[in-house]
C-alpha positions as a Markdown table, in Angstrom:
| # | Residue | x | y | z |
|---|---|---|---|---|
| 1 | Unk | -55.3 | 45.6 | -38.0 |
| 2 | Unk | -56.4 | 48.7 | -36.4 |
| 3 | Unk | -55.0 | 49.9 | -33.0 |
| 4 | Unk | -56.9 | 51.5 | -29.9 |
| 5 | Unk | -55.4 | 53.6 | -27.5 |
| 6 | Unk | -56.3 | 54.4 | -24.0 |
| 7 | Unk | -55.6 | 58.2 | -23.9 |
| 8 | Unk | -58.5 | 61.0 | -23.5 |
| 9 | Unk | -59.7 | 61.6 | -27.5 |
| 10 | Unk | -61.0 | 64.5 | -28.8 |
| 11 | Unk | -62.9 | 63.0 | -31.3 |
| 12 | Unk | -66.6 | 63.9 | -31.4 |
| 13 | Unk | -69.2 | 61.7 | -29.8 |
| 14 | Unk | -70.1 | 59.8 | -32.8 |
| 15 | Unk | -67.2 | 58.5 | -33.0 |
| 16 | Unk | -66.7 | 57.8 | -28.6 |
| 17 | Unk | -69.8 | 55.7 | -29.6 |
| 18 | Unk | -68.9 | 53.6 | -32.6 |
| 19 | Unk | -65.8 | 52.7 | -30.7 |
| 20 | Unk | -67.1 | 52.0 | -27.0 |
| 21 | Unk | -67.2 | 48.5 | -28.0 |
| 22 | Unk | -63.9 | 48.3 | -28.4 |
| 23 | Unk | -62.8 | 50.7 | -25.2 |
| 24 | Unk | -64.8 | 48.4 | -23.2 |
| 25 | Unk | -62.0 | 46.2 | -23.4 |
| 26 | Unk | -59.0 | 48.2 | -23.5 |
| 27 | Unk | -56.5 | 47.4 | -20.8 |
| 28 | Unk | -58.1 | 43.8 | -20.3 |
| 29 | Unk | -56.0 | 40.3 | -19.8 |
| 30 | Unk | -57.2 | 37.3 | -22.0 |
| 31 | Unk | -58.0 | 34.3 | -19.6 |
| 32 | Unk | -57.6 | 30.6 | -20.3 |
| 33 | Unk | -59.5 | 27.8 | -18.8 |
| 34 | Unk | -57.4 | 24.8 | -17.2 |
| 35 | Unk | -58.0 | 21.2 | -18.5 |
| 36 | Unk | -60.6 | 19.3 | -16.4 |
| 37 | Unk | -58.6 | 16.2 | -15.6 |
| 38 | Unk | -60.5 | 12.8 | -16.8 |
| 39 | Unk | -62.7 | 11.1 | -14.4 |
| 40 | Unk | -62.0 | 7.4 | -13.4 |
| 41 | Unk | -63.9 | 5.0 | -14.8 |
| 42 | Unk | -65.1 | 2.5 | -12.0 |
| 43 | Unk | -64.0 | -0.8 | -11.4 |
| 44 | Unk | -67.4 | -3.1 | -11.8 |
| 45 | Unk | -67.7 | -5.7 | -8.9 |
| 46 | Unk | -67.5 | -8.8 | -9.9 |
| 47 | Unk | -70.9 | -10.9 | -9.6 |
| 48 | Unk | -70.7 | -13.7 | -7.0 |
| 49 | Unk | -69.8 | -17.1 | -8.2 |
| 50 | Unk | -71.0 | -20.9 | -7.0 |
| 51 | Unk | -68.5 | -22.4 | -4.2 |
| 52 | Unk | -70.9 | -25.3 | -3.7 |
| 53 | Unk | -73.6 | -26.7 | -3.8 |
| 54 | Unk | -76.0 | -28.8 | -1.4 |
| 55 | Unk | -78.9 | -31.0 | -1.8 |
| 56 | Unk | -81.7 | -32.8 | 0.4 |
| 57 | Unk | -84.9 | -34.5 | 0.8 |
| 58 | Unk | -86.6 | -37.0 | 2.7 |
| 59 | Unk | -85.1 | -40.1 | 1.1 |
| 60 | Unk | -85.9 | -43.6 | 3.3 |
| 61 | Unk | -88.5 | -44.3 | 1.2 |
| 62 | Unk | -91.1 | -47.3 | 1.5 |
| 63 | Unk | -93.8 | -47.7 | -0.9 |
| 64 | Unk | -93.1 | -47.9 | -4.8 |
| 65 | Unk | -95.2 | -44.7 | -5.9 |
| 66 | Unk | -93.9 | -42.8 | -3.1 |
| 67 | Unk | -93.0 | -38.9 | -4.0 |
| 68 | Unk | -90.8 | -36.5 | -2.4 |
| 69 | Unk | -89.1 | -33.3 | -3.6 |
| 70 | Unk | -85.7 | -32.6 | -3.8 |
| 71 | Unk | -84.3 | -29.0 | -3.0 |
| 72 | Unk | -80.7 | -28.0 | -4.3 |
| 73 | Unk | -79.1 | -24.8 | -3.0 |
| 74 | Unk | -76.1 | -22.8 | -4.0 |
| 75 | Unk | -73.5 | -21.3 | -1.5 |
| 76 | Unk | -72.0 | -17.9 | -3.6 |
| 77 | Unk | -69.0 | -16.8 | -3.2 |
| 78 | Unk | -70.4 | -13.4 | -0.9 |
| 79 | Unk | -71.5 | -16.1 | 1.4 |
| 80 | Unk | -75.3 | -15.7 | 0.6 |
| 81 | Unk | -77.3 | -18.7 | -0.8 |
| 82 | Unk | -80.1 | -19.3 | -3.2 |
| 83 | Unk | -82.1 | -22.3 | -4.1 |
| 84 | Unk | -81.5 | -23.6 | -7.6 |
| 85 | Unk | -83.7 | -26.5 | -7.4 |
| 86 | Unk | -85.1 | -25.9 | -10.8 |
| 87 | Unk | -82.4 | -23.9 | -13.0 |
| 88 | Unk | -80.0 | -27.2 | -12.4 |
| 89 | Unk | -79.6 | -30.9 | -14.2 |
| 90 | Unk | -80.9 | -33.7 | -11.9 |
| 91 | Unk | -79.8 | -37.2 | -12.7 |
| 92 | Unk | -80.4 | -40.6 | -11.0 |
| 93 | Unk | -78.5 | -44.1 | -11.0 |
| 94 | Unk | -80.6 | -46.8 | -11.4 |
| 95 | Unk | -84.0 | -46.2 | -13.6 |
| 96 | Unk | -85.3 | -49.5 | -12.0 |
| 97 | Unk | -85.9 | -47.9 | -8.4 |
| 98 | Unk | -86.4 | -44.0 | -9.1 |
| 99 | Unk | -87.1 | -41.3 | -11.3 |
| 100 | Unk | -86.3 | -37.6 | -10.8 |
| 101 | Unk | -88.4 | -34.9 | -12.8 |
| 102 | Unk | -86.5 | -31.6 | -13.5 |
| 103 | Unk | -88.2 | -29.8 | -10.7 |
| 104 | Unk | -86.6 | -32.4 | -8.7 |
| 105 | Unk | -89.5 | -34.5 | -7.6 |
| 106 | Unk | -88.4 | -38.4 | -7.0 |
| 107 | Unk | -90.8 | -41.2 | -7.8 |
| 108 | Unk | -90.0 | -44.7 | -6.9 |
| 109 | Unk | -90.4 | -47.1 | -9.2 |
| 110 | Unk | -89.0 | -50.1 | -7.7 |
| 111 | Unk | -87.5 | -51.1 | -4.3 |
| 112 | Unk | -83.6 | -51.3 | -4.0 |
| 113 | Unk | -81.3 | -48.3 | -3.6 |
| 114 | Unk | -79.4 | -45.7 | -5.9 |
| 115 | Unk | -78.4 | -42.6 | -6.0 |
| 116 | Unk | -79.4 | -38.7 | -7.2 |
| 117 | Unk | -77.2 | -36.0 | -8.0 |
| 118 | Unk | -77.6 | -32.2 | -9.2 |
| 119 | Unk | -75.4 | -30.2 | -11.0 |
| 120 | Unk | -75.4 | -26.2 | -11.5 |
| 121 | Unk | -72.6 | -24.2 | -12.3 |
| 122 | Unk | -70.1 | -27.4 | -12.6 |
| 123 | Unk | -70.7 | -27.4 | -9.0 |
| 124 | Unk | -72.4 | -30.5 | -7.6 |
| 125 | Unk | -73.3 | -32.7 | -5.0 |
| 126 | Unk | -75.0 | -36.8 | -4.7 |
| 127 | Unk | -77.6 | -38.1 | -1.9 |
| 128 | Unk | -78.2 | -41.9 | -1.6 |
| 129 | Unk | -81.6 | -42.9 | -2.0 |
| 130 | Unk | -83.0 | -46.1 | -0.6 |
| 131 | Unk | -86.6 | -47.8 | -1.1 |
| 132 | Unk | -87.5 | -50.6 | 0.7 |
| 133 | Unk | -90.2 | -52.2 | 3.0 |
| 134 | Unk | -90.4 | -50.1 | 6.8 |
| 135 | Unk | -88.3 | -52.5 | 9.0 |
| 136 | Unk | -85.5 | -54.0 | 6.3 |
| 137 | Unk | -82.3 | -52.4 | 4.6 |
| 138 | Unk | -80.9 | -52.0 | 1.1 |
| 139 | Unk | -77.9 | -52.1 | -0.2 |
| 140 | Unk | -76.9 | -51.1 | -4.0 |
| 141 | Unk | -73.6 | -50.9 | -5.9 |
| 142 | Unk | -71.9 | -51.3 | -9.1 |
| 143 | Unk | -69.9 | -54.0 | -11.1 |
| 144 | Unk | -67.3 | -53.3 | -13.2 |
| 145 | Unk | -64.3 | -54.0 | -15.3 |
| 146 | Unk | -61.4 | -52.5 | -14.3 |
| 147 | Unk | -60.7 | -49.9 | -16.8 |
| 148 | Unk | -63.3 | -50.4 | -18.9 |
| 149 | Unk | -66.4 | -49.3 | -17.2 |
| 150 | Unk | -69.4 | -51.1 | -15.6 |
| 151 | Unk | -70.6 | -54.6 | -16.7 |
| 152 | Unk | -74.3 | -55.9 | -17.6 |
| 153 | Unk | -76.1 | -58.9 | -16.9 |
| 154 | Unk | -74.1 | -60.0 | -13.8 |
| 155 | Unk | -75.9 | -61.9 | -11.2 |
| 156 | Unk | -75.1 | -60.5 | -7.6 |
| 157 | Unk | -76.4 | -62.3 | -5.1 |
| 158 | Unk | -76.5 | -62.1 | -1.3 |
| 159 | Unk | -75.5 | -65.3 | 0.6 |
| 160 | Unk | -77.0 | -64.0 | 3.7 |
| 161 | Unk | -80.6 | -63.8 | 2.8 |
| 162 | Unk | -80.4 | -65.7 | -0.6 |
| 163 | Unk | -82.0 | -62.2 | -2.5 |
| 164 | Unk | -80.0 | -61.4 | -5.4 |
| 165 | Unk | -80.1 | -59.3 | -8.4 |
| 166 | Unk | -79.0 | -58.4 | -12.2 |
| 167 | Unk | -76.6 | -55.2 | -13.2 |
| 168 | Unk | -78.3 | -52.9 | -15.9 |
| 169 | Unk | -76.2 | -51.6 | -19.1 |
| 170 | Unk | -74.0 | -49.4 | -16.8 |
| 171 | Unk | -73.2 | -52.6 | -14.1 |
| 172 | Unk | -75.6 | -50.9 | -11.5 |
| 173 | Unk | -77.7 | -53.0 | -8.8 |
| 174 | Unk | -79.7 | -53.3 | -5.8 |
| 175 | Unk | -81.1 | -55.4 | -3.1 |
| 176 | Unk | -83.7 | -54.3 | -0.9 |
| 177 | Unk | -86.2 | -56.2 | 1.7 |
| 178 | Unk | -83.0 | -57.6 | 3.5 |
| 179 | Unk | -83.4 | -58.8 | 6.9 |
| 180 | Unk | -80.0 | -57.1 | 8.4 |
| 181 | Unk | -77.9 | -54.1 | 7.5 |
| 182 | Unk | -75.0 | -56.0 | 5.7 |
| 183 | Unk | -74.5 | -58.5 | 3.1 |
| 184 | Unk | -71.9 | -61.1 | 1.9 |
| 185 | Unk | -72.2 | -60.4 | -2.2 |
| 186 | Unk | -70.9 | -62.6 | -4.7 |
| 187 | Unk | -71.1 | -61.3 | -8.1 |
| 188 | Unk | -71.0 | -63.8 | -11.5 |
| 189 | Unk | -69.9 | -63.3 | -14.9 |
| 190 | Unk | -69.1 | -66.2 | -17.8 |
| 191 | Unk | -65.3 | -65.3 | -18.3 |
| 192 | Unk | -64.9 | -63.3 | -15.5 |
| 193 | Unk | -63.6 | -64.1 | -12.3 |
| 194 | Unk | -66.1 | -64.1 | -9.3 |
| 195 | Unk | -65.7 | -61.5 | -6.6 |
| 196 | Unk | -66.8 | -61.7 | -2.7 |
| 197 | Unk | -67.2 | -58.3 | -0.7 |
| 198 | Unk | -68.8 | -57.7 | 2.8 |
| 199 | Unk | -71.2 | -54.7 | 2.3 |
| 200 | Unk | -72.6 | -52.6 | 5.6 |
| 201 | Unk | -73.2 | -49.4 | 3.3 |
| 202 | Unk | -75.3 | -48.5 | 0.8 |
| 203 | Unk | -72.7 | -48.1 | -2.2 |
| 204 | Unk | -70.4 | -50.7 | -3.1 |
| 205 | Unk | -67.7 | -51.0 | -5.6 |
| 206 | Unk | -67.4 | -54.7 | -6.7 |
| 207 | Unk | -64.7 | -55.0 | -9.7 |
| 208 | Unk | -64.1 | -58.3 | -11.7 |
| 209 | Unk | -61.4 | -59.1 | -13.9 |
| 210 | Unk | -61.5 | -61.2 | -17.2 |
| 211 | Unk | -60.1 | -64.8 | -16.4 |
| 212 | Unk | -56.4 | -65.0 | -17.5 |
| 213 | Unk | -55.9 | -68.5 | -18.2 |
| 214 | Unk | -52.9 | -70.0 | -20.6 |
| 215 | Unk | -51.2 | -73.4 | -20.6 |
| 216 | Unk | -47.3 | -73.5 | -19.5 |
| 217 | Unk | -45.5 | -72.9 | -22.4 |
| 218 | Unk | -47.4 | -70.0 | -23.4 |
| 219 | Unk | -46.5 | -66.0 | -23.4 |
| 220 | Unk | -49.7 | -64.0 | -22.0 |
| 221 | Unk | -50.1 | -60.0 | -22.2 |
| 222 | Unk | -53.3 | -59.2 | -20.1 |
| 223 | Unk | -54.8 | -55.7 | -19.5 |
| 224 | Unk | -52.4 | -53.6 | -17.7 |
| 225 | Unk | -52.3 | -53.2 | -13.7 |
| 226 | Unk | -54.3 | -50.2 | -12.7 |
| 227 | Unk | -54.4 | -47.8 | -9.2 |
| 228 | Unk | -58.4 | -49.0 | -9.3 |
| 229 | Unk | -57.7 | -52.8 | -9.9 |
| 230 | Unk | -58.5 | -55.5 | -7.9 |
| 231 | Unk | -57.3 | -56.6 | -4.7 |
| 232 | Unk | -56.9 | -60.4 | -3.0 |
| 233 | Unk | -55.3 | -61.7 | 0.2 |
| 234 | Unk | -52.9 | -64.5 | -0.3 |
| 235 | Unk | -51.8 | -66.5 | 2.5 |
| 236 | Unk | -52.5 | -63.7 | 4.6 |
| 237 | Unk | -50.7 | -60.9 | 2.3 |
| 238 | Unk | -52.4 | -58.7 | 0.6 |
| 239 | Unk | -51.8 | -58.1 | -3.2 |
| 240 | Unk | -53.0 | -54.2 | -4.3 |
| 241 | Unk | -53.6 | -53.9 | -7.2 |
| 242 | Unk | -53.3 | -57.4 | -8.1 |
| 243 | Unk | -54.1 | -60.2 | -11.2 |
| 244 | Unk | -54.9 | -62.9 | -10.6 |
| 245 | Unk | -53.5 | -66.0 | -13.5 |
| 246 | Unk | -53.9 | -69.2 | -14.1 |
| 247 | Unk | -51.2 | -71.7 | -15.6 |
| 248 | Unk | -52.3 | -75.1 | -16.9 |
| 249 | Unk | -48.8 | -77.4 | -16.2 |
| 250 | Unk | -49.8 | -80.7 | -18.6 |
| 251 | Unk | -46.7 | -82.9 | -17.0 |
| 252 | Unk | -45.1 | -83.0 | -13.5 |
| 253 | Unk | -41.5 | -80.8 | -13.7 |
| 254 | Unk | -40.3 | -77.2 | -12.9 |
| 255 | Unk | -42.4 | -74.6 | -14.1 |
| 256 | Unk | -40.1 | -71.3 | -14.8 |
| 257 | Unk | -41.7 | -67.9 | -14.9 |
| 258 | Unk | -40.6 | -64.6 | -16.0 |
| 259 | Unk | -42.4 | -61.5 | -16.2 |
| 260 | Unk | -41.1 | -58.2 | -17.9 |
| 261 | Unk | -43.0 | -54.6 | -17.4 |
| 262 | Unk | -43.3 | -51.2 | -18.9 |
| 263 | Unk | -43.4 | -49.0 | -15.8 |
| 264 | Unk | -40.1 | -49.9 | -14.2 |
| 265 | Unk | -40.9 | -48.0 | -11.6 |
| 266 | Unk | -43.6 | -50.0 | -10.5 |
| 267 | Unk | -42.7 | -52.5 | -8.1 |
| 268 | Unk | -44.2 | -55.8 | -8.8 |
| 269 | Unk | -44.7 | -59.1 | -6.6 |
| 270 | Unk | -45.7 | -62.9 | -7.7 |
| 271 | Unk | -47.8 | -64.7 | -4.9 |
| 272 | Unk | -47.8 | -68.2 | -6.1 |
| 273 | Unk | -47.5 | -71.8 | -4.3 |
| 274 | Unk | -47.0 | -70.1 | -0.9 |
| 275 | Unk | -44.0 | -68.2 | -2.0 |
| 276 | Unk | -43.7 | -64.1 | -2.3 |
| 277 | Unk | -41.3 | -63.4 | -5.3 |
| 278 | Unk | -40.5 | -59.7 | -5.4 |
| 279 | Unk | -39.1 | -58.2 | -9.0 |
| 280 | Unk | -37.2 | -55.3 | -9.6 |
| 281 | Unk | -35.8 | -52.8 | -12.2 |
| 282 | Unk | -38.7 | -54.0 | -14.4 |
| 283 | Unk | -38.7 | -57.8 | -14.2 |
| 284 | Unk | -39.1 | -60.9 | -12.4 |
| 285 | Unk | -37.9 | -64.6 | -12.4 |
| 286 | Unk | -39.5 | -67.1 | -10.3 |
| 287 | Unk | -39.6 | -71.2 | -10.1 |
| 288 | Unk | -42.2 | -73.8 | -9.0 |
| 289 | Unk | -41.7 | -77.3 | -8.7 |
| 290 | Unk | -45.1 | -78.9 | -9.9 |
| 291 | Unk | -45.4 | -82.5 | -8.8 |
| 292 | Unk | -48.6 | -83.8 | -10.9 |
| 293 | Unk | -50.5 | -82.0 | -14.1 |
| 294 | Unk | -52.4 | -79.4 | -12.4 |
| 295 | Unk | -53.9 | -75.0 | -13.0 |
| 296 | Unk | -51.4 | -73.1 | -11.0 |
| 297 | Unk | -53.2 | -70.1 | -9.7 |
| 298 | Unk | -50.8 | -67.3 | -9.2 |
| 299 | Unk | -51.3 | -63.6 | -9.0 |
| 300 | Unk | -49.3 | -60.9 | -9.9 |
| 301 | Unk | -49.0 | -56.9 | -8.0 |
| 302 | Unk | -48.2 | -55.0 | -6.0 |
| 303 | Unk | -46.9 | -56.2 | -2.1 |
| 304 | Unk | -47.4 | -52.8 | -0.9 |
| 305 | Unk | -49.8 | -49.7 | -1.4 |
| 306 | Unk | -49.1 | -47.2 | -3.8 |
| 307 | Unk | -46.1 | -49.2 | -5.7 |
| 308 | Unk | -48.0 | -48.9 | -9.5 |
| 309 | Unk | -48.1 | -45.3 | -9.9 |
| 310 | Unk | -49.2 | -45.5 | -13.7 |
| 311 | Unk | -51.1 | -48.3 | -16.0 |
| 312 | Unk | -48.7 | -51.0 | -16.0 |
| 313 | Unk | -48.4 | -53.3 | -18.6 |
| 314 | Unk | -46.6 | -56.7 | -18.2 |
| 315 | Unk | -46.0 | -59.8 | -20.3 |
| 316 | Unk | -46.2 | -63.0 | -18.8 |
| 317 | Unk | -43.8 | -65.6 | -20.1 |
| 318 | Unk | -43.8 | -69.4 | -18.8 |
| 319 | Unk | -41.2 | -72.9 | -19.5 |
| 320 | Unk | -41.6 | -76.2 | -18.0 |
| 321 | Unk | -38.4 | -77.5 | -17.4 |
């Protein structure tokens, strides 16, 4: 490694000049460059998301053939909006009275009234949709089985105007050209019990139950007691969720009754030959004196909102004595 020093030299100037490069840097300080620190990566802002979503068009509609378009618009979560009328899924309820295109343009097809819906972004929202004659209402709705979804084929018919009508493969119907805003609807199925409702709206929910019919003497397990079940008024009471069960008694005697259930939180009631029996802890034991061979109608629930939390299943046990 060869060595430069600083002092005066008398060498000659050949050699001054083959080492300047090196005297150029006597006496000087090596520097070092600090680290540049790391720049932050930015956070992205997130892209606004659907809060919900809104639908409309002119829907009193009066001619079959009639058009009108639907708009559906999305509130984001920046609190601007956009419309979304075609990037969506339109559906409709009853095929018989409209159709909807993907676009969102609503044909009638039939009088009566249903319903349209839109979704986008599992965000969604329904409009009712009637069809009928300028001057006279409609009312729709939907049959069903507790449970079990809606029913076909059952005749609904309104006693007010004598119009009735047939529930499609999902239990939907509709009754339009009525003379007055509300209807008195009976709805009939073979093994089903018939139902009664007042309707003033446009939607209504008529549920009917399979008959529950056995002969005393005979254990019975029907389908279990339900939030959504029915509901009937007995001797002024009301029974919600309720069953309704009839006992063939052949001969005159006392008929005995006891009823065991799952939930045993549930608190259950028997309505039957004017009496209110109330069970507890999971069961029930009641008594009728049955003068003459007769069906015993008798229903079994709940004597007070909200007292069947769950599905309740119940076996229904009866004795003549």
């Amino acid at each position: 490694m060869m060595t430069i020093h600083c002092s005066r030299s008398r060498l000659g100037v050949l050699l001054l000049i083959l080492l300047a490069p090196a005297w150029t840097n006597c006496g000087s300080r090596q520097t070092t460059t600090a680290p540049t620190a790391p720049t932050a990566t930015p956070v992205p802002t997130p892209l606004p998301t659907v809060t919900r979503v809104s639908i409309s068009g002119y829907v009193p509609l009066t001619k079959i053939g009639e058009t009108t378009q639907m708009t559906a618009t999305a509130t984001l979560s920046d609190n601007t909006t956009k419309e979304v009328t075609s990037i969506g899924m339109w559906q409709r309820g009853d095929a018989r009275v409209v159709t909807i295109s993907p676009s969102g343009l609503l044909t009638v097809v039939g009088f009566g009234a249903t319903w349209t819906s839109f979704v986008y972004q599992a965000r969604g929202a329904s409009i009712t949709v009637t069809a009928t004659l300028p001057g006279t209402f409609a009312i729709a709705g939907r049959v069903r089985e507790p449970g079990a979804g809606g029913l076909a084929s059952v005749r609904v018919a309104d006693t007010l105007s004598g119009r009735s009508a047939t529930t499609d493969s999902d239990g939907y119907f509709s009754l339009a050209e009525l003379p007055r805003p509300q209807a008195h609807l009976k709805a009939e199925k073979e093994g089903y019990e018939p139902a009664e409702v007042d309707a003033t709206q446009a939607t209504v929910d008529l549920p009917l139950q399979h008959v529950v019919r056995l002969t005393a003497g005979e254990t019975a397990k029907p389908a279990a007691l339900a939030p959504n079940d029915l509901s009937y008024t007995v001797g002024g009471k009301r029974c919600n969720p309720c069953r309704l069960i009839r006992v063939v008694v052949l001969q005159a005697g006392t008929l005995h009754l006891h009823v065991t259930w799952t939930v045993t939180a549930s608190k259950l009631s028997l309505f039957a030959e004017g009496q209110v029996v109330a069970g507890a802890t999971g069961e029930l034991t009641a008594d009728l004196t049955i003068n003459a061979p007769r069906e015993v109608p008798m229903y079994l629930g709940a004597a007070a909102p909200n007292t069947v939390p769950d599905h309740t299943a119940f076996t229904f046990e009866t004795s003549v004595r």
